[in-house]
C-alpha positions in Angstrom: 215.9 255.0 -80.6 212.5 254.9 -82.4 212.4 252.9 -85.7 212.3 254.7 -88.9 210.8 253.5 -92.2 210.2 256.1 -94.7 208.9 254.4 -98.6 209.2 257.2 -101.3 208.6 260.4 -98.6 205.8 258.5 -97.1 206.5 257.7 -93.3 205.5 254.1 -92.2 207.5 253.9 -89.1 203.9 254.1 -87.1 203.0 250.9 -88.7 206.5 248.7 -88.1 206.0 245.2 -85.7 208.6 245.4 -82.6 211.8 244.6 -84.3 210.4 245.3 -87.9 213.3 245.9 -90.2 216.0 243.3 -90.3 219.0 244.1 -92.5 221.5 241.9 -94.1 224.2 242.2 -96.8 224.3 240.6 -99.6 227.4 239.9 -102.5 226.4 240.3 -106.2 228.9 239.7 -109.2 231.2 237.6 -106.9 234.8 236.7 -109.2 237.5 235.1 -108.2 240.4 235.0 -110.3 244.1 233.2 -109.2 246.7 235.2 -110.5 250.2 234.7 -112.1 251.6 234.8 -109.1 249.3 232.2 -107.1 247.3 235.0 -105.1 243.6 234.7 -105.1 241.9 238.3 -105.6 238.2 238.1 -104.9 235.7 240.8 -105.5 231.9 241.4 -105.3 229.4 244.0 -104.9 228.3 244.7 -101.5 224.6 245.6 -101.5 221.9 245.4 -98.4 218.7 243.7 -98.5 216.2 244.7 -95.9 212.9 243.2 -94.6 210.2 244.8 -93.4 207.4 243.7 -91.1 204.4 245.9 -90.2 202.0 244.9 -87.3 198.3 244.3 -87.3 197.2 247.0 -90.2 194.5 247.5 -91.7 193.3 247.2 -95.4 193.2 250.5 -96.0 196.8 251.1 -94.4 198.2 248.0 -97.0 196.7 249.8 -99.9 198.9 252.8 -98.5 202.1 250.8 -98.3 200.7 248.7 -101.7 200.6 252.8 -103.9 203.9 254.4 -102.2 205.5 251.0 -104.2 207.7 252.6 -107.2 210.5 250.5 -108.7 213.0 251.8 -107.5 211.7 252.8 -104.7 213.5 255.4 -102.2 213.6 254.4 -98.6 215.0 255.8 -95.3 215.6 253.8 -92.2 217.5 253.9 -89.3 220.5 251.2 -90.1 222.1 248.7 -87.9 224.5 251.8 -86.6 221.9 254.1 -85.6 222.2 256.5 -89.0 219.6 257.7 -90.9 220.4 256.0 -94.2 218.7 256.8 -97.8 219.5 254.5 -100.8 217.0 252.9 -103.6 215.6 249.7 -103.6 214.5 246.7 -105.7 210.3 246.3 -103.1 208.8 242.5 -103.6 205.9 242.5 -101.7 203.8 244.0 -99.9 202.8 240.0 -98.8 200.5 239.3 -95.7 199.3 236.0 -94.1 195.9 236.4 -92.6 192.8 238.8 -93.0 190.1 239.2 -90.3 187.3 241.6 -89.4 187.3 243.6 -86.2 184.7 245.7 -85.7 183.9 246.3 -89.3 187.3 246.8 -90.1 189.0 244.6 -92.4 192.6 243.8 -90.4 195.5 242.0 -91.8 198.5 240.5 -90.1 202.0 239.5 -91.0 202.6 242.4 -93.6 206.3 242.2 -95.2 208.2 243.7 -97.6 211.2 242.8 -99.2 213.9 245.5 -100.4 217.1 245.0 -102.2 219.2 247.5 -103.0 219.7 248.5 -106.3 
């Protein structure tokens, strides 16, 4: 199934690298607490962190990504089970490693975001 990257109602899916969204979870809050009884109960807030990596764009396409940017920010993309998924995000980013000139077009490589949920 095709990728699917969609930043505040603004599809990017276009611009994703092969493989371009990696999802974890992350565990927020974590307590423990040993009761009375002896029985450790743990708890923590389950929330997914994403990251995002675009292919060879160019300048123009990162300013783009750079103004769709809210905080929160509203993103849909197809999850690790194949579902169209919607939830809000915490963006860092948009970061990129190199910048060159291709026929008097400014391109960069290595584009990334970072989203956590909120």
């Amino acid at each position: 199934m095709k990728a699917v990257f969609i930043l505040n109602g603004t599809d990017f899916s276009v611009s994703l690298a092969q493989g371009g969204i990696s999802q974890e979870v992350e565990y927020r809050n974590e307590r423990s607490v040993v009761t009375l009884a002896g029985e450790m109960v743990w708890s923590a807030q389950k929330r997914t962190k994403l990251k995002v990596t675009f292919h060879r764009i160019t300048t123009e396409r990162l300013a783009q990504i750079a103004a769709a940017i809210t905080q929160p920010s509203t993103v849909t993309w197809l999850d690790e089970d194949n579902t169209l998924t919607t939830r809000q995000f915490w963006v860092a980013g948009p970061s990129y490693s190199q910048e060159k000139v291709i026929g008097g077009r400014t391109i960069v490589d290595g584009t990334t975001l970072t989203l956590t949920e909120r």
